[in-house]
FIDOLO-677705 format. One record per atom (N, C-alpha, C, CB): x, y, z. Coordinates in steps of 0.02 Angstrom, whole numbers, plus 50000, padded with zeros to 5 digits. Glycine has a CB too. Example, Ala and Ser with C-alpha at 12.3 -4.5 7.8 and 13.67 -1.06 7.14 Angstrom:
! residues 2
506604971650390506154977550390506604983550390505654977650452506424988850354506844994750357506455000250394507044997050286
END
This chain:
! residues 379
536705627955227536455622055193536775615855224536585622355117536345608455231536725604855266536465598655204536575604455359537025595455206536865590255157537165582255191537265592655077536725578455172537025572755206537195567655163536605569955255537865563255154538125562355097538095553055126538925567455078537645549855102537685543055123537465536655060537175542955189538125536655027538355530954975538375526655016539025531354933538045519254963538345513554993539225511854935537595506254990539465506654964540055504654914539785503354847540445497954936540425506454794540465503654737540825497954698540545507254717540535492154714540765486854721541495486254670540195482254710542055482554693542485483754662542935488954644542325482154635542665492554642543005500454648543075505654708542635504454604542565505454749542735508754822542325508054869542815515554822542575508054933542235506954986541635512655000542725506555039541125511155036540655516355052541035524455074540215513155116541605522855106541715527755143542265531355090541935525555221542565528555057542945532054997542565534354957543375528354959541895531554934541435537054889541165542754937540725533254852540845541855008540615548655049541195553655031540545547555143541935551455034542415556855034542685562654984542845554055045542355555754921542395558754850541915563654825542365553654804541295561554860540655564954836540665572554881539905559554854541045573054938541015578154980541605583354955541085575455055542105580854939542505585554905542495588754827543045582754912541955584354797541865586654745541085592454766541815579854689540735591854815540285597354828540595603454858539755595154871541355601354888541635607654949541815612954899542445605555006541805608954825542255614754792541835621154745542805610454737541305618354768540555622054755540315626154812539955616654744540175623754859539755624954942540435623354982538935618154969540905627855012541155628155044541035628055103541345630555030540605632655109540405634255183539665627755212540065644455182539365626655157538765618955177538955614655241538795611955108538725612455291538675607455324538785600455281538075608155357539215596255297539085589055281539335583755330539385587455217538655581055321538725575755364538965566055301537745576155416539365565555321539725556955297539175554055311540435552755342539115547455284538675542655334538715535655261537595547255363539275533355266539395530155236538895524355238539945529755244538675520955212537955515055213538355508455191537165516955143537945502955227538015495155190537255493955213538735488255227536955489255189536515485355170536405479055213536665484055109536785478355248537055473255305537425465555275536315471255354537665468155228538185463155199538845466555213538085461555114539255460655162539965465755154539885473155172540225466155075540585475355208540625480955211540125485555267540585481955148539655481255298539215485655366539805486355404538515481255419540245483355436540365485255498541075490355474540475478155554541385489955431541795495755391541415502655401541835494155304540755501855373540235509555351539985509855405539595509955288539755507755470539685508155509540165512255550539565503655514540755511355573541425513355597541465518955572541985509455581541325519855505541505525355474541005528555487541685525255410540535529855491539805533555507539685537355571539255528255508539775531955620539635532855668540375533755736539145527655666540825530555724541295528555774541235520255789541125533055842541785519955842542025511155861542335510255847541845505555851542465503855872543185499255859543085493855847543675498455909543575491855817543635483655769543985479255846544445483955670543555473455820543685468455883544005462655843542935465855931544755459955856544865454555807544815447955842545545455155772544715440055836544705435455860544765430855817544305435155893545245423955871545325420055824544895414955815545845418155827544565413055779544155409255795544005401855741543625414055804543675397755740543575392555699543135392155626543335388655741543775393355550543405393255512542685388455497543795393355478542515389255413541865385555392542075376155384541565389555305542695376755380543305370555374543685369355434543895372255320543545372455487543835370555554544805374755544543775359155562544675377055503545675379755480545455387755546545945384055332545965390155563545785394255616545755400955567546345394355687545545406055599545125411055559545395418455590544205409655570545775422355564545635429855605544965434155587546285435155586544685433555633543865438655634543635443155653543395437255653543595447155607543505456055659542575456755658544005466255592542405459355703541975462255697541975470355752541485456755704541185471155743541415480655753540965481655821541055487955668541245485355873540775488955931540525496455921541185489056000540075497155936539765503555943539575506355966539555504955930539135512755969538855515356034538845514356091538455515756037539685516956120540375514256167539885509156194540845520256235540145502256155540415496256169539475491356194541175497956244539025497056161538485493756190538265487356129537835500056207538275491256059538095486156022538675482555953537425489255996538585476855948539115472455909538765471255848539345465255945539305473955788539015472655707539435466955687539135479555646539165461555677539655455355671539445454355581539405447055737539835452155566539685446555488539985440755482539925449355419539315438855459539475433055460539965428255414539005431555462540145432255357540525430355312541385431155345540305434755246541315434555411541975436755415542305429755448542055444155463541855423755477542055419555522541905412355467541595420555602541025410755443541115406255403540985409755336540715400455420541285414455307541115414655219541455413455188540965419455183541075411355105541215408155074541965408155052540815408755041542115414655039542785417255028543385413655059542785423755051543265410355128543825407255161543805400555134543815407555239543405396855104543625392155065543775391454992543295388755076544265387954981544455388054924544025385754861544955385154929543865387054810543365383854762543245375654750543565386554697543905371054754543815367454769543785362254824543915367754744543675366254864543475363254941542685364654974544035367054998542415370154910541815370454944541325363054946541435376454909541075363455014540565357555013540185359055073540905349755016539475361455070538925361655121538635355955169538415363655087538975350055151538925344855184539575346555257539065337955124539965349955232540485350955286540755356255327540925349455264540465363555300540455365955344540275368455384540555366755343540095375055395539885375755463539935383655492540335370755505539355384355540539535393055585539735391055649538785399455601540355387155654540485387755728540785394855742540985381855755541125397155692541445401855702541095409055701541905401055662540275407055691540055416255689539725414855757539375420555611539605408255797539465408355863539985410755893539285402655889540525408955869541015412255933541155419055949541665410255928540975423755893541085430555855540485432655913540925431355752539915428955918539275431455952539445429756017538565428255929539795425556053540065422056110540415427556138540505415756096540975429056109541245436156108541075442956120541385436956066540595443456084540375451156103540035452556172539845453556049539765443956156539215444256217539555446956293538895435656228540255442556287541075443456346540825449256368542055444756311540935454056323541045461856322540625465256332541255464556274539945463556369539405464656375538955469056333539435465956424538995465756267538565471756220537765467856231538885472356111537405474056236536615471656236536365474256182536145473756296536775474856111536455473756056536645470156002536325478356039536685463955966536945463355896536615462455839537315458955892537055464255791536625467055738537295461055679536585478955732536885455855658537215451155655536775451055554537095444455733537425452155496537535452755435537495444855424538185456855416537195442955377537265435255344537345433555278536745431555356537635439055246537735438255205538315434355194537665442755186538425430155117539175427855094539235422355148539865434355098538875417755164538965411955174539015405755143538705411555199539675401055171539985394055153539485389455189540805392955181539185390055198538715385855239537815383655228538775389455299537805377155245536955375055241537025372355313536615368355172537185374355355536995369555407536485371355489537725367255425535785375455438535395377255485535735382055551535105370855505536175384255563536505386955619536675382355666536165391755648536595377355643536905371255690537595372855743537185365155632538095375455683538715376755726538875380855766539125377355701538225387555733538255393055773537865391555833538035399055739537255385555851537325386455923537505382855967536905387755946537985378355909538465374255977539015376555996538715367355966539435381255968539715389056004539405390856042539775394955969539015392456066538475395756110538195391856158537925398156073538285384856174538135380656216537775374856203537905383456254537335376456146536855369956142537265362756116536215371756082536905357356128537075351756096536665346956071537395349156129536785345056021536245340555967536395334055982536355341355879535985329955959536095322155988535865318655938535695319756057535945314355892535615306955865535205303555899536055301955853534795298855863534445295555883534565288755935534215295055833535385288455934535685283855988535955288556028536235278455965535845292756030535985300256082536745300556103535495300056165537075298356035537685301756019537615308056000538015298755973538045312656030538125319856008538575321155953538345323856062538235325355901538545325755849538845332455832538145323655806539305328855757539805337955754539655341755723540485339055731539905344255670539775349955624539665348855574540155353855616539295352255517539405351755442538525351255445539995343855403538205351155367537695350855358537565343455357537565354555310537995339455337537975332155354537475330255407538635330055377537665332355475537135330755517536615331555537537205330755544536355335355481535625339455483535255333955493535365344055413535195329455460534955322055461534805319755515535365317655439535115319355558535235316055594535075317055676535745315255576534715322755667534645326955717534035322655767534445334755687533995321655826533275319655837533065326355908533215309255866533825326455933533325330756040534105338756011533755320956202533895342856026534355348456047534355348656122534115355556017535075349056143534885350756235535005359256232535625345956310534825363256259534875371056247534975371856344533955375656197535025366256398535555367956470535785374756450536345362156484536365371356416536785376156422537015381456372537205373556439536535382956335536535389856285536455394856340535845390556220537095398156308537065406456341536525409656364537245411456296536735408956437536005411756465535905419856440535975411456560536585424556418536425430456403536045433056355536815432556398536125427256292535525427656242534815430356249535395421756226534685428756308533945432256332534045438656342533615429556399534435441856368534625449356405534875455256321535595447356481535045448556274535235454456210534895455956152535805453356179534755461156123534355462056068534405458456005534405467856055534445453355975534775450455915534465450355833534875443455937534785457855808534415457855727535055455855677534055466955700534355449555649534885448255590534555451155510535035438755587535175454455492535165458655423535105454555382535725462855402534475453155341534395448555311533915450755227534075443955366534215449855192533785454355129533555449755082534255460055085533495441755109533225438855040532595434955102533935432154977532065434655032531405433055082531255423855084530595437655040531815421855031531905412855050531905409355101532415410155037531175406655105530915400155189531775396155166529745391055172531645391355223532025387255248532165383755196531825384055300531585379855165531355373155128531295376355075530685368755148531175369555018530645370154940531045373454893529865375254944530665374354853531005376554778531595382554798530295380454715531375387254825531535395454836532005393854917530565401854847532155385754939532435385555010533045388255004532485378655043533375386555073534255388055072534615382455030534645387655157534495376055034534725373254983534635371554920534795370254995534215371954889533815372554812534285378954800532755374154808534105383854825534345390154784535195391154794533905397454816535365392154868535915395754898536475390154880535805397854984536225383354887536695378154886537165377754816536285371654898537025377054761537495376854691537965383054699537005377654612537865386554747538575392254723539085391754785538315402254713538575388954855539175384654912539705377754892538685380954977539345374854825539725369454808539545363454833540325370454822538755361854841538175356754810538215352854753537635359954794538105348354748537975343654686537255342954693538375336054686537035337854626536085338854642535955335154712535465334054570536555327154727536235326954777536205327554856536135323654765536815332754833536835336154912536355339554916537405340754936535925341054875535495348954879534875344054908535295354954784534755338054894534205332654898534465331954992534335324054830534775329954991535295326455053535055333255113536455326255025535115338455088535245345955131534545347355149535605353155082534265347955085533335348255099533115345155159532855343955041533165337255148532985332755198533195335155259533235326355188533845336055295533965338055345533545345655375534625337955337533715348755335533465357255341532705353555383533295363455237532305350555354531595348355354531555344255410531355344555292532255340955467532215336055517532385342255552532655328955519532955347255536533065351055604532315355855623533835356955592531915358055551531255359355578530765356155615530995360455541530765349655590530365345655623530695345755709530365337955579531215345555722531355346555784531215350855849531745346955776531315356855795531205364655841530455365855823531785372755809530095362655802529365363555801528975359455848529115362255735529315353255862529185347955915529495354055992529795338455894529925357356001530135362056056529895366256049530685363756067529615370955994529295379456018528735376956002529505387755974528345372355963527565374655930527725379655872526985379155993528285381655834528315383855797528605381455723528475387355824528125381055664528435377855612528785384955583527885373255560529725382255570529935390455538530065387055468530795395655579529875382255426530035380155373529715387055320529745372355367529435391655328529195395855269529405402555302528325395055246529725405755363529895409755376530205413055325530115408755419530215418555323530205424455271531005424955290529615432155287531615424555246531985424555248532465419755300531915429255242532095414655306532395408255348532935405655316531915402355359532775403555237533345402455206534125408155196533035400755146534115410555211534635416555200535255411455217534535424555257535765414455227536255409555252536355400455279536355412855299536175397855245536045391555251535565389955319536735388155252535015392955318534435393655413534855394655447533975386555460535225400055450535425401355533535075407455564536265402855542534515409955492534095413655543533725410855597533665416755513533445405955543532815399955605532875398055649532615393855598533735397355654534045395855733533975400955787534825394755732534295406055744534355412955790533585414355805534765420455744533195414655777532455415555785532165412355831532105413955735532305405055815531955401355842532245401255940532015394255791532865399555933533275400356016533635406156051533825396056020533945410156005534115416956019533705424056025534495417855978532845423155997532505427756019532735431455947532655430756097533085431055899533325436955861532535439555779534335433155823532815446455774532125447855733532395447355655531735456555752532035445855604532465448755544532225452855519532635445355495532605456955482532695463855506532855465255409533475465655584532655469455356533025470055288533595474455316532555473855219534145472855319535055476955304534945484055345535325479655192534405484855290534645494955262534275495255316534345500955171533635492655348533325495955413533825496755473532705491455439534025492255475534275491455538535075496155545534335482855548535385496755473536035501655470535645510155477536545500255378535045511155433534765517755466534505519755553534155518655423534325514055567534045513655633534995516155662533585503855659535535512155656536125512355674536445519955695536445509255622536515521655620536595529455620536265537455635536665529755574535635534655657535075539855687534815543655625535395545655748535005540855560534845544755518534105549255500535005541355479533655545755558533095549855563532945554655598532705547455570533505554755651533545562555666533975566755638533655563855729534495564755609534925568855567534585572655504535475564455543533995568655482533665572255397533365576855418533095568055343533095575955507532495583055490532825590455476531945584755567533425591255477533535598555459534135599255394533825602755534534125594955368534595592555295534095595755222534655581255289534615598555188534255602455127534385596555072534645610955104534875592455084535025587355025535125580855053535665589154981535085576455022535535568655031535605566154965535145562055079536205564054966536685562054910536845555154922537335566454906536535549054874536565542354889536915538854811535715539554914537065532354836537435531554756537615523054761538325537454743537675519854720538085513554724538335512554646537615506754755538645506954652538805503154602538445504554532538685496754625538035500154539537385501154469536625501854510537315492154402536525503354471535725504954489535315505354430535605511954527534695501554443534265499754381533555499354417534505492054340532885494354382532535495454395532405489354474532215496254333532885486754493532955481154520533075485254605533605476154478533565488754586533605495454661533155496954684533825502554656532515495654662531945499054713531665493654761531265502354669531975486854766532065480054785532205480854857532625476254745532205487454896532485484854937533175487554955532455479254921533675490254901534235491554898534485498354957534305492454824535015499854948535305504455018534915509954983536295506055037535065510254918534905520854907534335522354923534915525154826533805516954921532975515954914532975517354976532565508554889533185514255042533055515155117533145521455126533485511255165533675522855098533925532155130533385536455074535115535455107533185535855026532825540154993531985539755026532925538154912531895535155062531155535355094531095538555167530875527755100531745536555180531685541455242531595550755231532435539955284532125551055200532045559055152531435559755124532545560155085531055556355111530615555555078529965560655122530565547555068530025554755173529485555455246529665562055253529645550355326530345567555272530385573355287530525577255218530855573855341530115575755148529985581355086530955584655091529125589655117531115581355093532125581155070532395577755009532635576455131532415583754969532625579654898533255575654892532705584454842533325571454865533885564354852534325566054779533335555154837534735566054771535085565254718535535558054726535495571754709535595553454685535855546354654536555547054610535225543054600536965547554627537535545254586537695537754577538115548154613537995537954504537975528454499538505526854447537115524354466538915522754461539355520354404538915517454343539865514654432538435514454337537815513054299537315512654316537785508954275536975515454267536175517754271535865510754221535975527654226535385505654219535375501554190534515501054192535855496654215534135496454140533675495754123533095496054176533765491254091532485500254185531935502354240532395507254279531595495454293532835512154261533055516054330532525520954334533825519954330532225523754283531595528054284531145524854346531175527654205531045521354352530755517154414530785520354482531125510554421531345522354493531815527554542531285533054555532595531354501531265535654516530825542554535530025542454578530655546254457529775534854582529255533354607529565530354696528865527754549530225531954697530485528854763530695534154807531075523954754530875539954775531035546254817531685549954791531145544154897531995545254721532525548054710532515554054652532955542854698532445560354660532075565954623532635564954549532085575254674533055564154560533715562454512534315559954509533895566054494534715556954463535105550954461535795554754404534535542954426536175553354421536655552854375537225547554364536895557954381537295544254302538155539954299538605543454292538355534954243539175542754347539855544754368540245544154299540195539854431539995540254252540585536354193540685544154132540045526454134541125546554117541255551954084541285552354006541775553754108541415544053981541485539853931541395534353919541845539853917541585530253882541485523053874542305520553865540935521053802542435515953919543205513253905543015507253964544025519853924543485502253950543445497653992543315497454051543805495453991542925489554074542885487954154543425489754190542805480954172543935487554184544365489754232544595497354217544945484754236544585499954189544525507254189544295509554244544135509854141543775510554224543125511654263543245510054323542535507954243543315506054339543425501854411543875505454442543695494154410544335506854407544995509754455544975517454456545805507354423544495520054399544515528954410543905531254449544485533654332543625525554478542765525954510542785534454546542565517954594543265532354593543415538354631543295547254618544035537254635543905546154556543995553054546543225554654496544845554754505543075548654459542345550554438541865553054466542055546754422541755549354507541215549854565541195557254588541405544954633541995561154606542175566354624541975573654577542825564854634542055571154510541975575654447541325575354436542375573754382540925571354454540075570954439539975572854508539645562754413539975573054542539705577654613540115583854604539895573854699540555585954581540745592954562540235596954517541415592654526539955593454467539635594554401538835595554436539765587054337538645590254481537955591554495538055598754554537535583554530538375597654595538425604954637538575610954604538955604954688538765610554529538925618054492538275617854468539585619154428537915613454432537095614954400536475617554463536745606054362536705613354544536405618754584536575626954597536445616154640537105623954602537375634854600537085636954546538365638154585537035635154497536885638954431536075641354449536975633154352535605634754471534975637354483534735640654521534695634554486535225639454593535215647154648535225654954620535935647354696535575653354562535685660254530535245663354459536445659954512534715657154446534315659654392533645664454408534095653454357
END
């Protein structure tokens, strides 16, 4: 029997790859002799290039590079499939996390630092990146990220300008000379899971902006710009990206990457299954065992367990769901591929309880579901 055991993280309580470990030792003590394959999952946020590493192999690449505040930054990101393709995040260079709560301001900062992360890999000749955007400090169209990369923006007195969303405004010619000529030669998907254009009600700044640390009229201030750097790159490609399907994600630095880097967007979970070959690994798998945090009727959104349960799906491979919570529409689930679900929780006792015994739970409910299969092998 071969079973393939691919949790994403349980937020707060354990990493992807600490639940694969939990869920596998609580089946070994059932199916000893079973095949299992790990394959720890992210979504292409937090935690991809961790579950990645762990999945597959690689190595962590660290650099120093220029926070969302210009303060210098240690930034890892991950190589893979020896050294061909680079899982960068973007939160690791500008997210939000590196600024302090009261210093956030989208007027000021900036992705110089996930250009350099991409500058970098590029060094090392990877011809693939697979570039996470989640947990960004930033509205500033990818501005910073492609003046890392070579380009340069100019005003309308064709002063060249610096960083921050501030200068969105102000934008009139991009020179792209001297953007990395390798950009053309590399594959560039960005993991991107929210379907917010650039602009408007649902833009990067209307929505994303109040939790970067916007006021109403930075969000007014940000719009406007977002809407000049389009007007710009639509005057250069013939392409309007103001409604692009997930343009807004990270303050537009898809639209950039799209628009000058050639890059595709891509939802997370495709591009981490594409990662791990997991579609040749299911065709001869009797199980897969998927799980996160909570799960409700909102998981079928798109979420990691949903990606891995459709692939199983396609090769008639039943799914089992473990979950620290099961929450309102999880019945929903069963129309996605997940044949059955269980919560890890043994009782009712506090959040932080919970939080901190995730583990050995997780371990005792994958013990419990692998004894009710033995039991039915034997009815």
């Amino acid at each position: 029997m071969k079973i393939i055991i691919a949790p994403d993280s349980f937020k707060e309580s354990m990493s992807a790859e600490l639940a694969a470990n939990a869920v596998k030792q609580g089946f070994q003590a059932i199916f000893p002799h079973a095949t299992y394959l790990s394959l720890p999952i992210a979504d292409g946020g937090e935690g991809t290039v961790d579950a990645l590493i762990a999945a597959i192999g690689g190595e962590r690449i660290t650099v120093e590079v220029s926070g969302p505040l210009n303060q210098t930054v240690m930034a890892t990101y991950g190589l893979l499939h020896q050294g061909e393709t680079a899982v960068i995040e973007m939160a690791e260079a500008s997210g939000l996390m590196l600024v302090a709560p009261k210093d956030r301001n989208p007027m000021l900062t900036h992705s110089f630092g996930t250009g350099q992360l991409i500058k970098d890999a590029l060094d090392k000749g990877v011809k693939q990146i697979i570039l996470g955007v989640g947990g960004s400090a930033t509205i500033d169209g990818g501005v910073g990220m492609l003046q890392a990369l070579g380009a340069i923006f100019y005003d309308a007195q064709q002063q060249v300008l610096g960083l921050g969303g501030e200068v969105l405004n102000h934008i009139t010619k991009i020179d792209l000379a001297n953007l990395d000529p390798r950009l053309q030669h590399c594959q560039i998907d960005i993991a991107c899971d929210v379907d917010n254009p650039l602009v408007g009600e649902r833009g990067a700044a209307a929505i994303f902006g109040p939790q970067k640390g916007t006021t109403a009229e930075m969000v007014i201030t940000l719009e406007q710009g977002l809407n000049q750097l389009a007007n710009v790159i639509e005057q250069m490609t013939g392409t309007d990206y103001r409604h692009l399907s997930g343009g807004g994600a990270a303050g537009g630095i898809s639209v950039a990457a799209a628009a000058f880097m050639g890059a595709q967007l891509k939802p997370g979970i495709e591009i981490v299954i594409q990662a791990v070959n997991l579609e040749k690994e299911i065709v001869d798998t009797d199980l897969v065992i998927v799980g996160e945090g909570s799960m409700d009727g909102q998981t079928a959104g798109g979420k990691a367990p949903i990606g891995i349960a459709k692939v199983a799906a396609k090769h008639n491979v039943p799914v089992i769901a473990l979950s620290g919570v099961l929450g309102k529409g999880v019945e929903a689930l069963h129309q996605e591929g997940i044949d059955a679900f269980f919560s890890i929780l043994p009782r009712l006792c506090p959040l932080e309880e919970a939080l901190t015994e995730g583990a050995m739970n997780l371990q005792q409910t994958a013990y419990n579901v692998a004894k009710v299969l033995k039991l039915g092998q034997q009815l």
